[in-house]
SETILUM-358613 format. One record per residue (C-alpha): residue in three letters; y negated, z, x. Coordinates in steps of 0.5 Angstrom, whole numbers, padded with zeros to 4 digits, always signed. Example, Ala and Ser with C-alpha at 12.3 -4.5 7.8 and 13.67 -1.06 7.14 Angstrom:
ALA+0009+0016+0025SER+0002+0014+0027
END
This chain:
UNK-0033-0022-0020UNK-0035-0014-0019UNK-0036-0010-0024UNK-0042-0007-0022UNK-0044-0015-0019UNK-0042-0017-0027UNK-0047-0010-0030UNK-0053-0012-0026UNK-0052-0020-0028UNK-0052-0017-0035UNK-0059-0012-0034UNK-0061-0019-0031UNK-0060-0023-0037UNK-0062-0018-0043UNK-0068-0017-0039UNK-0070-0024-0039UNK-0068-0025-0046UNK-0072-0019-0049UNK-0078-0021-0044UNK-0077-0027-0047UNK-0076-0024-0055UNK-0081-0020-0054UNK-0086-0027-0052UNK-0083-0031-0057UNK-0084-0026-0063UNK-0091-0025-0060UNK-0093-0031-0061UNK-0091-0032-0068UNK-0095-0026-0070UNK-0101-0027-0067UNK-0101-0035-0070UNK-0100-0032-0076UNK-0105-0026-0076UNK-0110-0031-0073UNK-0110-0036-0078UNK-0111-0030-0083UNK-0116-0027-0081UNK-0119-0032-0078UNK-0121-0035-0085UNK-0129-0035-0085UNK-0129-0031-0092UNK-0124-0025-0089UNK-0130-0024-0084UNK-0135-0024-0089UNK-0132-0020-0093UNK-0131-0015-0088UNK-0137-0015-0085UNK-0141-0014-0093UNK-0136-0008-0094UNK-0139-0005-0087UNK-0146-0006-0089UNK-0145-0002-0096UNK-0140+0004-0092UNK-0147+0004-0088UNK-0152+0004-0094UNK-0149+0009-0097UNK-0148+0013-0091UNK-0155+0012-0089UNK-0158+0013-0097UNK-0153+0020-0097UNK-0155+0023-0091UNK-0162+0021-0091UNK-0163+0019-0084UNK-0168+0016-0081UNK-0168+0009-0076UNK-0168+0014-0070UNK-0163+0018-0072UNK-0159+0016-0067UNK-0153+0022-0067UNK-0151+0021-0074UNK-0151+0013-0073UNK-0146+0015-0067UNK-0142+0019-0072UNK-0141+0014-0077UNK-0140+0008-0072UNK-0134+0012-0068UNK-0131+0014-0073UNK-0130+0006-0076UNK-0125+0004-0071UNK-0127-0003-0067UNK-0134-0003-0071UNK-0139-0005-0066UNK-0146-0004-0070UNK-0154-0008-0068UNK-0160-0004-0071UNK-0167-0008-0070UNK-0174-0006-0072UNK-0179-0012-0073UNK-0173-0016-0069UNK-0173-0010-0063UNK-0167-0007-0062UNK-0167-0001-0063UNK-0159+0002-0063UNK-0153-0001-0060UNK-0146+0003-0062UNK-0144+0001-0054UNK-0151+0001-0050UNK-0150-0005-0048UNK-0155-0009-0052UNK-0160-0004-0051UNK-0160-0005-0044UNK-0160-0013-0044UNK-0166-0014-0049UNK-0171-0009-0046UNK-0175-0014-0043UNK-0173-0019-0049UNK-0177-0018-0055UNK-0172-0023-0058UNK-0166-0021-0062UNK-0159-0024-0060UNK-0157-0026-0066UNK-0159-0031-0071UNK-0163-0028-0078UNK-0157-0030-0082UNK-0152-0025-0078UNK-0157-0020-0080UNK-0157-0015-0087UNK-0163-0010-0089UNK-0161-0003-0090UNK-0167+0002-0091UNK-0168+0008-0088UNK-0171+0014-0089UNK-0177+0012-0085UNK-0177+0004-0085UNK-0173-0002-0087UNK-0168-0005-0081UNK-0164-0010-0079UNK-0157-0009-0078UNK-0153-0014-0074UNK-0144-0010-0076UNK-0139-0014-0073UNK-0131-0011-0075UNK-0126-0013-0071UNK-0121-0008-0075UNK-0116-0014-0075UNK-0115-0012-0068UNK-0111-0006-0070UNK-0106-0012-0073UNK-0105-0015-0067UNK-0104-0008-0064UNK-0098-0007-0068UNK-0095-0013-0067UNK-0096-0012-0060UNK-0092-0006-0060UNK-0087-0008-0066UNK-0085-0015-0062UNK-0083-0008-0055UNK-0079-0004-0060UNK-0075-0011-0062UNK-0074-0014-0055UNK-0072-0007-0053UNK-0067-0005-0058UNK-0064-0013-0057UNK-0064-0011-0049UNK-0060-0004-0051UNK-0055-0008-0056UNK-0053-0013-0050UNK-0053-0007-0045UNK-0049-0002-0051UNK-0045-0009-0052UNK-0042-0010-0045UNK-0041-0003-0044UNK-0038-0003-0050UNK-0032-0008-0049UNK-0032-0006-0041UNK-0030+0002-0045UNK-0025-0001-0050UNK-0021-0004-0044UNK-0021+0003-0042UNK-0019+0005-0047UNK-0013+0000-0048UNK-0011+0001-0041UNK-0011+0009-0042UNK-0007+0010-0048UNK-0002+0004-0046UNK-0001+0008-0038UNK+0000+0014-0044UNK+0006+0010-0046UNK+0009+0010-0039UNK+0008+0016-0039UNK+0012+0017-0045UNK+0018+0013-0041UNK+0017+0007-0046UNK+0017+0003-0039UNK+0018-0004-0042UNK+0011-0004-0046UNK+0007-0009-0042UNK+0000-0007-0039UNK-0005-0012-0042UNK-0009-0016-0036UNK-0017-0019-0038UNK-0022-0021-0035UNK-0022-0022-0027UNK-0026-0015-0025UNK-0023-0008-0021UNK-0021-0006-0029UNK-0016-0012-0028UNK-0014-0012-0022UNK-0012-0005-0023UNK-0009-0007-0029UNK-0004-0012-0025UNK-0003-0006-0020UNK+0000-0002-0025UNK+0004-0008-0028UNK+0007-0009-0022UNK+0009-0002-0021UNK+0011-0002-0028UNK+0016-0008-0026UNK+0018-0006-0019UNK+0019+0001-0022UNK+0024-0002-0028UNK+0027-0006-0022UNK+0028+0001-0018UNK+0032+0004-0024UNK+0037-0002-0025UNK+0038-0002-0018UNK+0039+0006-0018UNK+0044+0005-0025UNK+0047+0000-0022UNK+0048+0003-0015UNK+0051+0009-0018UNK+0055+0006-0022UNK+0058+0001-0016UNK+0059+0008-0012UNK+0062+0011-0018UNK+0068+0006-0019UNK+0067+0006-0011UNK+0070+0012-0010UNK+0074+0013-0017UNK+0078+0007-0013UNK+0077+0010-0007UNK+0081+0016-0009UNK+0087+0013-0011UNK+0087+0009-0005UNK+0087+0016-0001UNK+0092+0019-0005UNK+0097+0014-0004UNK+0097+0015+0003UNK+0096+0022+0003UNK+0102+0024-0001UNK+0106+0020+0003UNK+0104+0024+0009UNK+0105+0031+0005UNK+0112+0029+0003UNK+0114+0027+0011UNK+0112+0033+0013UNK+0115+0037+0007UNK+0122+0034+0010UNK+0120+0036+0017UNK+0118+0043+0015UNK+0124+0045+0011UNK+0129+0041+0016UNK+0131+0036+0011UNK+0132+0030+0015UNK+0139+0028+0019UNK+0138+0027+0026UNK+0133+0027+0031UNK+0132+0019+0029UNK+0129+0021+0024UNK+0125+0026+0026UNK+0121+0022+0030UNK+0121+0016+0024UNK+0118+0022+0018UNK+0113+0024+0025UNK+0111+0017+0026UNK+0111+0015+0018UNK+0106+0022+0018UNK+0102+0019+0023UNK+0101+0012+0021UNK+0100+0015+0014UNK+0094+0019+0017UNK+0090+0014+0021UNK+0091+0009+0015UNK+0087+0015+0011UNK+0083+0017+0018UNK+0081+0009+0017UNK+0079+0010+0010UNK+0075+0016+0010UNK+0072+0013+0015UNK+0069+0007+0012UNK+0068+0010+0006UNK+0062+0015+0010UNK+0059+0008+0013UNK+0059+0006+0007UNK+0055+0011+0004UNK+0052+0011+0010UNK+0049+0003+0010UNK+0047+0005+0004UNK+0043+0011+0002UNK+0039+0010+0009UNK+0035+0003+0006UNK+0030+0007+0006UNK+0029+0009+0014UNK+0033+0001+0016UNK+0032+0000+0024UNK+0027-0004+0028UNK+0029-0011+0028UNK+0028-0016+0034UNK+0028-0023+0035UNK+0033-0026+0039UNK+0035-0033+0041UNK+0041-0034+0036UNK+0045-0039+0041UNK+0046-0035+0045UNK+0046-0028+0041UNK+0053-0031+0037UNK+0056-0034+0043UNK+0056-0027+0045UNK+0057-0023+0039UNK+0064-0027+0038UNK+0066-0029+0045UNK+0067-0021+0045UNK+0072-0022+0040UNK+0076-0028+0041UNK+0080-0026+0047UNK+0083-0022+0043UNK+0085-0026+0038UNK+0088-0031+0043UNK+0091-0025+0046UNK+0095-0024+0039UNK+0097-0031+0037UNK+0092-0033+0033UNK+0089-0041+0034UNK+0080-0040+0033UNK+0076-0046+0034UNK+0068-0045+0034UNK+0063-0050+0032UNK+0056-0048+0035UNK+0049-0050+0031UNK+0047-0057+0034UNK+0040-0054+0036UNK+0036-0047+0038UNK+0034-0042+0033UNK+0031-0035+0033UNK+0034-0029+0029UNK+0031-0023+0027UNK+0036-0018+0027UNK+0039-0010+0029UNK+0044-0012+0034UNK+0048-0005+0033UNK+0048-0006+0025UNK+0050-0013+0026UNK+0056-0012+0031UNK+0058-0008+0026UNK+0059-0013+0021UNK+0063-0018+0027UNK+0067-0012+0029UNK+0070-0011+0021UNK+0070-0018+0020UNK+0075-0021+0027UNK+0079-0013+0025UNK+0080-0016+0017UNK+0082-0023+0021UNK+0087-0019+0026UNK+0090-0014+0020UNK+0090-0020+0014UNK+0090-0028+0017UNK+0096-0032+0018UNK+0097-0034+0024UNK+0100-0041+0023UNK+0093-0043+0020UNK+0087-0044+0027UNK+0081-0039+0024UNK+0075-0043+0024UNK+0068-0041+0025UNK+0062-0045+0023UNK+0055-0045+0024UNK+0050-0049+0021UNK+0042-0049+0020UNK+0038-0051+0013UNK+0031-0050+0013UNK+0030-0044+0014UNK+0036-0040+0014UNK+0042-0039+0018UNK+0050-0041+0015UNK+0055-0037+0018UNK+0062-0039+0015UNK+0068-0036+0017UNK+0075-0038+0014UNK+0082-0036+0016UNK+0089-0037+0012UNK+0092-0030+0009UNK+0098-0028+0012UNK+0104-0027+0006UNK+0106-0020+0004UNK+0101-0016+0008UNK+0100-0010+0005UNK+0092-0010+0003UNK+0090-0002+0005UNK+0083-0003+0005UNK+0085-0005-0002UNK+0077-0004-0005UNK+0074-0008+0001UNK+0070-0001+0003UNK+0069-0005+0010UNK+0066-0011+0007UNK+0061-0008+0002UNK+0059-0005+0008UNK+0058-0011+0012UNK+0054-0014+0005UNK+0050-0008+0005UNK+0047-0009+0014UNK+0047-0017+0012UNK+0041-0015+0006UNK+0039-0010+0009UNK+0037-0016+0015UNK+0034-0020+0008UNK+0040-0024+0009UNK+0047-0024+0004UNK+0055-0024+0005UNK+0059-0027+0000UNK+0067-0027+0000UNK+0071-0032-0003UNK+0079-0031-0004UNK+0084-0036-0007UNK+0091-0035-0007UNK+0092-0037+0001UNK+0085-0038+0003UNK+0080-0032+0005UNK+0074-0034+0007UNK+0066-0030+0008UNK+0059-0035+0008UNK+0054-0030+0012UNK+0047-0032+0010UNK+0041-0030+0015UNK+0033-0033+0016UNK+0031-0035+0022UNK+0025-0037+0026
END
């Protein structure tokens, strides 16, 4: 749920509930006012205790029965008083008005004589007919203590939703502060089911794919390292040997013509083996500091694509002795690949067969389809006493780094006398 659709839920709800607060604790204040003041004995009492105020005023001021503006006076200043003069049972003052007009053409009162109390003026005897509503400013503050209560539980539902909407906020602001500090692996708490959650679970999963990110690093460089440690001696071997054969052929310490040309061929292989190492070291660092920027891939028909990418290289091997056998998938597929890239990894695959396989022994292709994933499995015999160069596998880590790159993975086994490589890509 959005977070402003739960906030106007909540104004919602608070309002309903204090309207509801409000009607409730009116309710119960009115009965109760009702049944205190409604007793026959309170109103007596109050209606006598304004006859005795108004005697006393009437006897103090000494007004007459026409004194009207005093009588007003004293009547407006007795908050919900309302106040009937009659005179031989004629109307003769109304505190509102009303009664003078309605009984001018009725020589009748329109209250009863028990209503009624003498009060004596100055210049006659009258009837007073005093009825105090006094009790109504009761009702009034029940009235208005019944608000201020519903509107302070609408303020404490509102403050309380807000309150815990901002203490997840403040959570979320000093765990983001611990990853900031680099404590990376404290975990980002998730509540709720709102954009605060949601953006909880996003910065989670950029916490974990961060950490990802840097043991992949770690690990990549510490790979490399030891790539190139074991890569220099590899280079060295080759290269001090290229400089003693030409330290020979500088300062002539060879014996004959013959060999001359031996120590200048030995030079030469001694050179293209390191030409050859040199090289796969940069595809190597190339394949992999280019993951970022990998090339567009295509779909292809995987029959014919593999029929192709290893029919350019069988030719060859027949040419060189070597038995080679072939099994196809049994049925159509597509695959989603870099042609280039991937020519590349058949390319070092069939020279590590020509450089290393025994050539008494067929190599074997097999193609099989599971699901959705294609298995390519090539199995060759290793030739006895072979000098293994390439002894890092610098041309394979750069097959296995094109097959990830393509969302696929190359694995080698190698025994004593077999050597064979799974590749693994999906297809469609």
């Amino acid at each position: 749920m959005k977070l402003k659709v739960q906030l106007t839920a909540a104004l919602v709800v608070a309002i309903v509930l204090a309207f509801l607060l409000f009607m409730a604790l009116q309710s119960i204040g009115t009965n109760l006012l009702d049944r205190h003041f409604g007793e026959p004995t309170f109103i007596a009492q109050q209606n006598q205790k304004m006859i005795a105020g108004l005697s006393e005023y009437v006897s103090q001021n000494r007004l007459s029965i026409h004194d009207d503006k005093q009588l007003n006076d004293w009547s407006g200043k007795k908050k919900y008083v309302t106040m009937y003069i009659y005179r031989d049972k004629k109307l003769v003052y109304s505190s509102d008005g009303y009664y003078m007009q309605a009984e001018a053409a009725n020589d009748e009162p329109f209250v009863s004589d028990e209503s009624l109390y003498n009060v004596s003026f100055t210049d006659a005897d009258a009837q007073v007919f005093i009825e105090s509503f006094a009790e109504y400013r009761y009702y009034t503050m029940v009235t208005f203590a019944s608000l201020a209560v519903a509107f302070a539980f609408f303020l404490c539902v509102v403050l309380l939703l807000i309150n815990v909407k901002t203490s997840y906020i403040e959570v979320l602001e000093n765990e983001i502060k611990l990853l900031e500090g680099g404590n990376l692996e404290y975990p980002i708490t998730i509540k709720g089911k709102d954009e605060l959650s949601s953006l909880a679970q996003s910065i989670n999963e950029m916490r974990k794919s961060f950490i990802e990110r840097l043991e992949n690093e770690e690990l990549a460089r510490k790979a490399n390292n030891e790539l190139v440690t074991a890569m220099s001696h590899d280079l060295r071997t080759p290269l001090t040997a290229l400089i003693g054969y030409l330290d020979i052929i500088q300062y002539r310490k060879y014996k004959s013509d013959e060999q001359l040309f031996k120590y200048i061929a030995n030079s030469k292989d001694n050179a293209y083996r390191i030409k050859h190492l040199s090289d796969q070291l940069f595809e190597y660092f190339l394949v992999s500091y280019s993951q970022n920027d990998l090339p567009e891939l295509d779909d292809y028909d995987g029959l014919p694509l593999l029929d192709q990418m290893i029919g350019t290289h069988v030719p060859l091997l027949i040419d060189e002795g070597f038995e080679f056998e072939f099994i196809p998938c049994d049925r159509p597929f597509t695959l989603n690949i870099h042609v280039i890239s991937m020519q590349r990894v058949f390319d070092n695959l069939f020279s590590n067969i020509l450089k290393y396989a025994d050539k008494s022994e067929a190599v074997t292709i097999m193609c099989t389809l599971q699901e959705k994933w294609l298995y390519m499995h090539v199995k060759n015999r290793i030739k006895q006493g072979i000098d293994h160069t390439d002894s890092n596998s610098i041309g394979i880590k750069v097959c296995e780094k094109i097959v990830q790159n393509h969302g696929g993975s190359f694995d080698v086994v190698r025994t004593e006398n077999i050597y064979s490589v799974q590749v693994s890509l999906p297809v469609g």
